[in-house]
C-alpha positions, -999 to 999 in steps of 0.1 A, spaced: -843 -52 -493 -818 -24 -500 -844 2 -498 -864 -9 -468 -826 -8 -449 -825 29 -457 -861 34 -449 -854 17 -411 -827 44 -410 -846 81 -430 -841 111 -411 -876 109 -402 -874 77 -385 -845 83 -367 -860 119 -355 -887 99 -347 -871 73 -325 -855 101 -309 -887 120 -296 -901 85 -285 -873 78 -260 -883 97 -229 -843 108 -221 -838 126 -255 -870 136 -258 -865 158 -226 -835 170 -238 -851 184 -271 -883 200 -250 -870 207 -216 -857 245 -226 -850 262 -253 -824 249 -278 -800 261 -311 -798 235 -329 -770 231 -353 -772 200 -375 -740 183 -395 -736 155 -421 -753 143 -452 -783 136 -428 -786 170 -412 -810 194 -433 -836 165 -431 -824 154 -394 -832 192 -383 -864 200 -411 -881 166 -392 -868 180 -352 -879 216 -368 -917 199 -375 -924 189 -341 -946 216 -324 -936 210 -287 -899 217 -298 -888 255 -288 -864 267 -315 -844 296 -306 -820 295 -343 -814 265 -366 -783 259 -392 -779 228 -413 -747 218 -428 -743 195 -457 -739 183 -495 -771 199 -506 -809 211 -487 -833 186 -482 -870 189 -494 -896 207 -472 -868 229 -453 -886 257 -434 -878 291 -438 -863 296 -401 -836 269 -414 -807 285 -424 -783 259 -445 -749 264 -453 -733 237 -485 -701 223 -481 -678 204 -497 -673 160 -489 -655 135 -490 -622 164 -488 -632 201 -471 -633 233 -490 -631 274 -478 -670 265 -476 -665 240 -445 -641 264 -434 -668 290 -431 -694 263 -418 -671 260 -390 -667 294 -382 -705 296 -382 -711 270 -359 -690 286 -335 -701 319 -338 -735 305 -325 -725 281 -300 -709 312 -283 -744 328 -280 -765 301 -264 -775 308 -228 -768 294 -196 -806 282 -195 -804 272 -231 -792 242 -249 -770 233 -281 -785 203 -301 -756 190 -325 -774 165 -350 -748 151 -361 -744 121 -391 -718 102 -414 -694 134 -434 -698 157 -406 -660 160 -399 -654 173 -438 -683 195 -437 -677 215 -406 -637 219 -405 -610 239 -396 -576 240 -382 -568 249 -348 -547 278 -339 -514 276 -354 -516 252 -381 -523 257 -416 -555 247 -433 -543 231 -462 -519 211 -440 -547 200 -422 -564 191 -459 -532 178 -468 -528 154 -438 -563 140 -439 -565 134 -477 -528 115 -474 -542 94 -440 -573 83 -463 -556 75 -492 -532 50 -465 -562 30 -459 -566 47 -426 -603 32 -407 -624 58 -390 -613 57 -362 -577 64 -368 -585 92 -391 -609 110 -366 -580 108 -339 -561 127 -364 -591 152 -372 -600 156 -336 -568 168 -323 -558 191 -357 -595 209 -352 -606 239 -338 -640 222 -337 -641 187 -335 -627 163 -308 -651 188 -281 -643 218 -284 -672 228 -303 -693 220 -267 -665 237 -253 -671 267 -264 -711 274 -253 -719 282 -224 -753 261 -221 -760 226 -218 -751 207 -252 -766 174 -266 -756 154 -292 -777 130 -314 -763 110 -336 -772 91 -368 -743 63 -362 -718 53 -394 -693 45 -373 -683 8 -363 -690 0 -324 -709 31 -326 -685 57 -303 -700 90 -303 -665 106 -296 -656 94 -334 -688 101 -353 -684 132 -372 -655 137 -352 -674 140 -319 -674 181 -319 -698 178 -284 -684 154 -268 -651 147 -247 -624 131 -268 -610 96 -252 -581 97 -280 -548 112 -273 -517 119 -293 -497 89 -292 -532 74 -302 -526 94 -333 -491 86 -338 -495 49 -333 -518 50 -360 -498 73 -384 -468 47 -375 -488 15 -380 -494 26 -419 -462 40 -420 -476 73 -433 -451 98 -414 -436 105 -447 -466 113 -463 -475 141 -438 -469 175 -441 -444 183 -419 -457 210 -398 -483 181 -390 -457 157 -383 -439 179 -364 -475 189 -339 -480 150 -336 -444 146 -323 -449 179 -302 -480 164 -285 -468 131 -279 -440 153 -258 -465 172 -237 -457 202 -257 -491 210 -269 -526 203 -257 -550 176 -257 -577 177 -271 -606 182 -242 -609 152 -222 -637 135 -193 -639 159 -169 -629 192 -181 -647 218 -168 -659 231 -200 -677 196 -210 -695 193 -178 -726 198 -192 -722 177 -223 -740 146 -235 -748 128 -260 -774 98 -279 -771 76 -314 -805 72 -323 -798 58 -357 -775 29 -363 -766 3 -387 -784 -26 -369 -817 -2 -374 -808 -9 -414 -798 -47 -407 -837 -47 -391 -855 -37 -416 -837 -54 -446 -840 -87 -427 -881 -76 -425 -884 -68 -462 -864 -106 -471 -887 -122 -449 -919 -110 -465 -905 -123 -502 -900 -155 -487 -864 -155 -475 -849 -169 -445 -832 -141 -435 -798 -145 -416 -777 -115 -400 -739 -114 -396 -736 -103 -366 -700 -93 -368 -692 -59 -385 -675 -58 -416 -640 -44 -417 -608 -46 -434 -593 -34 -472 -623 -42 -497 -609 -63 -517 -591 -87 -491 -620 -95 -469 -650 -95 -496 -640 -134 -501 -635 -145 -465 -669 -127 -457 -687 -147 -488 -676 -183 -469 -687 -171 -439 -723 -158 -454 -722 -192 -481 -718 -214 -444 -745 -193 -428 -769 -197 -463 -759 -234 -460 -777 -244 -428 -810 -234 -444 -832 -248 -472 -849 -229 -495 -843 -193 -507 -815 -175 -480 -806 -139 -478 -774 -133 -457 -771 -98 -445 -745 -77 -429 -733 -41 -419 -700 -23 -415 -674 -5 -432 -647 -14 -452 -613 6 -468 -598 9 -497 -556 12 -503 -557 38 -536 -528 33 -558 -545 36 -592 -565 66 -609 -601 50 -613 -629 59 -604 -648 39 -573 -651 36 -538 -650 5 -512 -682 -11 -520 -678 -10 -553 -643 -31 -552 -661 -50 -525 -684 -64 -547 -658 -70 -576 -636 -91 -551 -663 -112 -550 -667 -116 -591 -641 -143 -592 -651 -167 -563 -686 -164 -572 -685 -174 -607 -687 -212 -599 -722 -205 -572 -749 -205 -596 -782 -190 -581 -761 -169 -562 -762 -124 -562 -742 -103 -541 -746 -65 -533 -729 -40 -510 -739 -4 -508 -733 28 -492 -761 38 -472 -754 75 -481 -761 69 -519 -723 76 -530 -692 50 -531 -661 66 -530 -651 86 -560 -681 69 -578 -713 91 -581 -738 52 -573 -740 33 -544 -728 2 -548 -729 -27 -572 -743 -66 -572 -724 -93 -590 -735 -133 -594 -723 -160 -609 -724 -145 -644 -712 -115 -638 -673 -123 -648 -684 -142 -680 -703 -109 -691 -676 -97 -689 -653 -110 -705 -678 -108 -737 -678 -72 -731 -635 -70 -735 -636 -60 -700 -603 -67 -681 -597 -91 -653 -611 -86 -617 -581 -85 -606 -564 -58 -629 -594 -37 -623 -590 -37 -585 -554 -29 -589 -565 4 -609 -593 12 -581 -608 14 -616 -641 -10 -605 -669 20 -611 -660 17 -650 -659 -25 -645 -696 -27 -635 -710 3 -653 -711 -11 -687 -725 -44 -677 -758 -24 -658 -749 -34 -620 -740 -3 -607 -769 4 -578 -782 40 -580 -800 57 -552 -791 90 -553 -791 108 -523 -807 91 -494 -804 117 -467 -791 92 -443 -755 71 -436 -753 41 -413 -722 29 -430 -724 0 -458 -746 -31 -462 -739 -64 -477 -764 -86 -490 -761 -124 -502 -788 -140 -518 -788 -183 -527 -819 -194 -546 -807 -235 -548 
């Protein structure tokens, strides 16, 4: 089920999905384009756009973790650094707007754009330090900061993102998008560098406020916050500006793509297959047991074998040293209340193959899972989670889920499966 979910969502599909829509297929064949693909998705996003023969490629540059398979020669790829940016993203950055400069007036910027984009293309704007800007986003992360508040903060600390990446070519600019964002807001995924930015600064500083991370900032970025809220330095490009005018933009790969096809693959064993429509949210380890009563009610109302599926994207508040990542504690939350379910296996994972600080996906835990460990000498659950240790919780007992790679990101999926 797992693997069909990132199937429904491969580069290939989603390129695919793309050319049969007849609005972004025009905008891929109408004229000329540059196409400048970021995020763990974007060598193969732009090696499957780059294979279609009624495309016209003017110049090509993929940024991301590592090259996928079959790149052509005309792709130039640049590696850079994720989950945290590196003088490599810095150079990505200046890259991609060194070519968005040269596209023509009759010519169009493609952005493909999917989940790690805003680490992998990155710099400061004018006037601040990088490594504040490193510094700030590391310490809004670590807070437990969602997506949304942290790409606020990105956008308007960014010479590239929050617009102005669009702003700066003088053609037409499209943006695709390979959605790992809840609600699916192309001004937030991968920091939305060809789009108009809807945040503002006291966005920004409600949200630095509300997990009372002021003191955690570097001051300098404290200090610009504080200065924008005041009107004393700009905005980040908004709805209208002049230079945007010719912007637009398309998700063509989502997590409810992902949901589809697991709910397809469970069907075929023999499941009834149920979907959670609400997206997950929230720190891991607090709403992993609310959201297993909500799937055990939905499992419930159905005889036979049940597979309970959902999609979203959880945090994680890091106090300890461990090594792991938010589905990983996810699915340890859920150790405890599911020891007394019987025929009962859980499983989140990162569509993108890597969970936090972990190098595996995810992890699945049943019923047995917190006897095992105990025989093991394993600690408590709930000591484990307090370390953000829970990589080296489920690694000895074998339920670690490794995928390496997967050249896509549509968030994280949950899975719940009752045999009675």
């Amino acid at each position: 089920m797992i693997q069909a979910a990132l199937d429904g969502v491969s580069a290939g599909r989603v390129v695919a999905r793309a050319f049969d829509d007849e609005v972004t297929r025009s905008r891929l064949v109408s004229e000329p384009i540059h196409l400048i693909a970021v995020g763990k998705a974007g060598p193969a996003m732009a090696t499957a756009v780059m294979a279609r023969p009624e495309v016209r490629i003017r110049t090509a540059l993929a940024i991301g973790t590592h090259p996928s398979a079959a790149m052509p020669a005309a792709l130039a790829f640049l590696p850079a650094a994720h989950p945290f940016p590196d003088q490599r993203s810095r150079a990505a950055a200046a890259e991609a707007l060194a070519r968005a400069t040269r596209v023509g007036r009759n010519e169009r910027l493609v952005l493909l754009l999917s989940g790690g984009a805003s680490a992998l293309m990155c710099e400061a704007v004018d006037g601040l330090a990088f490594e504040d800007k490193l510094a700030a986003t590391r310490a809004f992360m670590l807070a437990g900061a969602d997506i949304h508040q942290l790409n606020a903060l990105r956008k308007h600390l960014s010479r590239v993102k929050g617009g102005r990446l669009a702003a700066a070519c003088p053609g037409a600019t499209t943006t695709l998008a390979l959605s790992d964002v809840i609600g699916d807001d192309l001004s937030v995924i991968g920091s939305g560098p060809g789009l108009p930015d809807p945040s503002t600064w006291a966005d920004v500083a409600a949200a630095v406020e509300s997990h009372e991370a002021w003191d955690r900032l570097p001051a300098a970025v404290a200090a610009r916050i504080l200065e924008g809220c005041a009107g004393r330095v700009a905005d980040t490009p908004k709805g209208g500006d002049a230079g945007l005018a010719r912007s637009d933009g398309f998700v063509v790969g989502r997590a409810a793509h992902a949901v589809d096809a697991a709910r397809a693959a469970a069907a075929d064993l023999g499941y009834a297959a149920v979907v959670m429509h609400e997206r997950l949210t929230g720190e891991a380890r607090l709403v992993a047991p609310g959201w297993l009563s909500r799937a055990l009610a939905l499992a419930r109302a159905h005889r036979g074998p049940v597979c309970v599926l959902s999609a979203g994207e959880t945090t994680v508040r890091v106090k300890g040293m461990g090594i792991g990542g938010r589905n990983l504690e996810f699915a340890l939350a859920l150790a405890e209340p599911m020891a007394t379910l019987g025929a009962a296996t859980a499983a989140s994972v990162g569509t993108d193959g890597i969970d936090g600080t972990s190098d595996v996906a995810g992890a699945m835990v049943d019923g047995e899972t917190v006897r095992r460990a105990a025989a093991r000498g394993l600690p408590d659950p709930a000591d484990v989670l307090d370390r953000n240790d829970s990589f080296n919780f489920f690694a000895p007992l074998g339920d670690t889920i490794r995928t390496g790679p997967t050249d896509t990101n549509v968030g994280d999926i949950q899975v719940l499966l009752v045999n009675p």
